[in-house]
C-alpha positions as CSV (number, residue, x, y, z in Angstrom):
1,X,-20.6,-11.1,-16.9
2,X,-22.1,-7.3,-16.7
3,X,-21.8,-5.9,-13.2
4,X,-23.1,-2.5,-12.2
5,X,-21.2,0.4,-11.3
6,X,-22.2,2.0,-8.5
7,X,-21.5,5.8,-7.1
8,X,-20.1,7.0,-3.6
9,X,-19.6,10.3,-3.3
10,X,-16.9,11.1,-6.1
11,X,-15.7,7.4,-6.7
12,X,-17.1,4.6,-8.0
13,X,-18.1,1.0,-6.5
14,X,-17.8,-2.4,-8.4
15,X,-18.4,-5.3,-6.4
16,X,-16.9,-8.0,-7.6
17,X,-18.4,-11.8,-6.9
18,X,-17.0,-14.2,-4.9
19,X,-16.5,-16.6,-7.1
20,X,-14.2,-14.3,-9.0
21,X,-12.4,-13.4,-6.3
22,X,-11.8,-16.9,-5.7
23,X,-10.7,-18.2,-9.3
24,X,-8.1,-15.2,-9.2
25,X,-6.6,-16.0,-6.1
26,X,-7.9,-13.0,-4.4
27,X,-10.7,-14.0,-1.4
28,X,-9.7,-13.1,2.0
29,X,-6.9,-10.7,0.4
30,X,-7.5,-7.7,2.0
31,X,-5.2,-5.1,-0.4
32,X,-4.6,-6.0,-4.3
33,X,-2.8,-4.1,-7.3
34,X,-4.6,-2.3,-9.5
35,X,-3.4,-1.0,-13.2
36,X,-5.5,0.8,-16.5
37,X,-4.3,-1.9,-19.3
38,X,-5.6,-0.4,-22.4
39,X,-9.5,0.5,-21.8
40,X,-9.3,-1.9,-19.0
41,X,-9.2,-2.2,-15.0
42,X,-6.8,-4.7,-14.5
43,X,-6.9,-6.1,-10.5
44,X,-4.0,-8.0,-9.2
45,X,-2.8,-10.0,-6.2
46,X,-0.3,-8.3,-4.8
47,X,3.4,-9.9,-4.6
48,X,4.5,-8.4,-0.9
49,X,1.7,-7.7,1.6
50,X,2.3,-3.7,2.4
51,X,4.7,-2.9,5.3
52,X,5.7,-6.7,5.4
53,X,8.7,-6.7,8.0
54,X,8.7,-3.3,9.1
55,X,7.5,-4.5,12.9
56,X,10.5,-7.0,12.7
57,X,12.9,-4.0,11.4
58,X,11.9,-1.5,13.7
59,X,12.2,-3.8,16.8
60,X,15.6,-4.9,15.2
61,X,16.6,-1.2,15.5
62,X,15.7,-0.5,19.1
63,X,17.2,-3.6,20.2
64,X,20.6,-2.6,18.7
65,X,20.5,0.0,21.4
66,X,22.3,2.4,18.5
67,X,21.4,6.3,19.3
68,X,22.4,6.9,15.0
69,X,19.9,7.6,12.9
70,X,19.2,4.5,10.7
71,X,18.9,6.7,7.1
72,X,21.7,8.9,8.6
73,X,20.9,13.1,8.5
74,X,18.4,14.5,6.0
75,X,17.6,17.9,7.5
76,X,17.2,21.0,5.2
77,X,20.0,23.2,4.0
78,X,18.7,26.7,4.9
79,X,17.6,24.9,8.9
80,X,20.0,27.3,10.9
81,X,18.3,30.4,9.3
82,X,15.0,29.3,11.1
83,X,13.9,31.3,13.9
84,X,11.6,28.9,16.4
């Protein structure tokens, strides 16, 4: 099947039909991988929906009712020598 590519400012536009959406398992998927596999465009479902759990997590946190910092302290070395 040809399909046209079409332009949108500096990126590009394939549309892809339906019907090939379906028989890959992608309609009503509304984020999928994409990858270059030799000359081609390569689009994927993806495994794990993006940000899957983090709701759960962060409410998890706040209900702990923990003041510590969940990654612990990441400032910068040279932070006392800043003037505010």
């Amino acid at each position: 099947m040809l399909i046209s590519i079409r332009s949108i400012g500096h990126s590009k536009l394939v549309v892809i039909p339906q019907k090939i959406l379906a028989q890959a398992g992608l309609d009503g998927e509304t984020i999928a991988v994409v990858t270059v596999e030799g000359c081609g465009i390569v689009l994927r479902k993806s495994e794990k929906p993006v940000r899957e759990g983090w709701a759960a997590a962060a409410q998890a946190v706040a209900a702990s009712g923990e003041a510590t910092l969940v990654m612990g302290a990441f400032g910068n070395l040279d932070d006392e020598a800043l003037q505010w």
